[in-house]
Each structure stands twice: as structure tokens, then as C-alpha cells.
C-alpha positions in Angstrom: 30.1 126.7 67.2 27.9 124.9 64.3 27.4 121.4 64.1 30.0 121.5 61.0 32.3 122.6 63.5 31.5 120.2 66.0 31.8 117.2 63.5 35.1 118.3 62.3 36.3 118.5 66.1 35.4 115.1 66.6 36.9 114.0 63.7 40.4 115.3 65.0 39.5 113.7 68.4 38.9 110.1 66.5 42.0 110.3 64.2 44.0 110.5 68.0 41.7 107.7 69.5 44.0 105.1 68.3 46.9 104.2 71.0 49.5 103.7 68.5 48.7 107.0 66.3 49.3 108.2 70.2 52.3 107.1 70.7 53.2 107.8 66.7 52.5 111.3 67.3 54.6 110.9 71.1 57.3 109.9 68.9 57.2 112.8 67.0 56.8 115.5 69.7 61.0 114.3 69.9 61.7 115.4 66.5 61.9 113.7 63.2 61.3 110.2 62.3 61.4 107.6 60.1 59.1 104.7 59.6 62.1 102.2 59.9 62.9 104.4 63.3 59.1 104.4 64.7 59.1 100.6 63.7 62.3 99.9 66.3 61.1 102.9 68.7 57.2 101.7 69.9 57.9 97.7 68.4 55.7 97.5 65.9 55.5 95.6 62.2 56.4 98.1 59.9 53.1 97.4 57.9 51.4 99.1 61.1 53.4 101.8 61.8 53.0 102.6 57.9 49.3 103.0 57.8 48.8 104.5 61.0 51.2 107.3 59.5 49.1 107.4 56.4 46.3 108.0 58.7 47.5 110.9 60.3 49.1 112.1 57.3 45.7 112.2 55.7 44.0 114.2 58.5 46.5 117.0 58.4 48.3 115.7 61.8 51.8 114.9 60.7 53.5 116.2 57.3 56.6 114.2 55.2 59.6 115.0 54.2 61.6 113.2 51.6 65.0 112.5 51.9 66.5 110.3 48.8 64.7 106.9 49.1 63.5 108.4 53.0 60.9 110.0 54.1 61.2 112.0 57.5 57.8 112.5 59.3 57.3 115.3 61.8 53.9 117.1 63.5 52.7 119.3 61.2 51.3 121.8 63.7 53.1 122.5 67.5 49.6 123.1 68.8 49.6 119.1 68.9 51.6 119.0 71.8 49.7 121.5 73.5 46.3 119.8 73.1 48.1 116.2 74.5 49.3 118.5 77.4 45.8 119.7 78.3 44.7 116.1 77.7 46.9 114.7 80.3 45.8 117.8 82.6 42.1 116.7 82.3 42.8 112.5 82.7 45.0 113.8 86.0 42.2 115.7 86.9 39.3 113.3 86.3 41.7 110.4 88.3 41.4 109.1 85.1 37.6 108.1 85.2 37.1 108.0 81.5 39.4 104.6 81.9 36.2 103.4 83.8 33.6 104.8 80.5 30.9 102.0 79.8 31.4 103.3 76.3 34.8 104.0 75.4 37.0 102.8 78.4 39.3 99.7 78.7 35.8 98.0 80.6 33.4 98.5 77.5 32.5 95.2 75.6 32.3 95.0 72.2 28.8 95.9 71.7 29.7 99.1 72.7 32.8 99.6 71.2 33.3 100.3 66.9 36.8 98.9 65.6 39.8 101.1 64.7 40.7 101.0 61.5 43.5 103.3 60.0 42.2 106.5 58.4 
């Protein structure tokens, strides 16, 4: 694997970084929705919900549907699910250390962490 490849990995692995496009994309793994349904489903201001879906719309992750005035958003590829799966398999795995990261875990102050920004 080339570096080209390796960048473009991690560019899938930052557009799911973001807890809500994880639970978006959760959402999803159920079937069909609607912003107006993922806005009453994780809580959320519709203005959120909206870009995060633009977000994963624009990296290939979830595909639209129109429907009248409606769009319906669903996972654009299965495989998804399965990489989530083996995600969970490796945090259950690792007692789920990389919580405890100095970089990227829930402990890591702000010099350390970069914002999250839709798209």
C-alpha cells in the first residue's frame, strides 16, 4: 500500500471521527431516513444533522434519494457496517484504551486535539 493509499484511508477514518456522523451513519445501518427523522431520532438541531449529512454525503459514505420535496438518505455501501463491527471488536479488545489516547481520547487537551468541522 502507497502513501496515496494510506492518505485516502485516513481520510475515510476522519470523515467517521465525528460522534454524530457515528451515530448518523448508526441511524442508517436501520434503514432509510430523513433529515426531519435523524433530527427527532439522535436530538439534534436540524441545521447539524444537515451538514453532518452533507459531510458524509460528500465523502461517498451515505447516498440520497429524493422523494417529492424528501430526500431519503441511506449507506451507500454495506461494507460500512462491517468496518463499525470490526471497530467495536478491536475497542472490546483493547478494553477500550484508545478512550485513555493523550492525542485523540476523551483525556486529550486542546493543544492536542484539531476541531471537527463538517466535511
Amino acid at each position: 500500500m502507497d502513501l496515496t493509499d494510506l492518505a485516502t484511508g485516513a481520510a475515510l477514518f476522519r470523515s467517521l471521527s465525528d460522534p454524530t456522523r457515528l451515530a448518523i451513519i448508526n441511524q442508517l445501518a436501520y434503514g432509510e431516513r430523513r433529515v426531519a427523522d435523524l433530527v427527532a431520532d439522535l436530538d439534534l438541531a436540524q441545521s447539524t444533522v444537515s451538514a453532518h449529512v452533507a459531510c458524509l454525503r460528500e465523502c461517498g459514505l451515505v447516498v440520497g434519494r429524493p422523494d417529492g420535496r424528501q430526500n431519503f438518505y441511506s449507506l451507500a455501501h454495506p461494507a460500512l457496517l462491517d468496518l463499525l463491527v470490526s471497530a467495536e471488536a478491536v475497542l472490546a479488545a483493547s478494553g477500550h484504551s484508545v478512550s485513555l489516547c493523550l492525542n485523540y481520547g476523551s483525556g486529550a487537551g486542546p493543544d492536542t486535539q484539531t476541531a471537527e468541522t463538517p466535511g
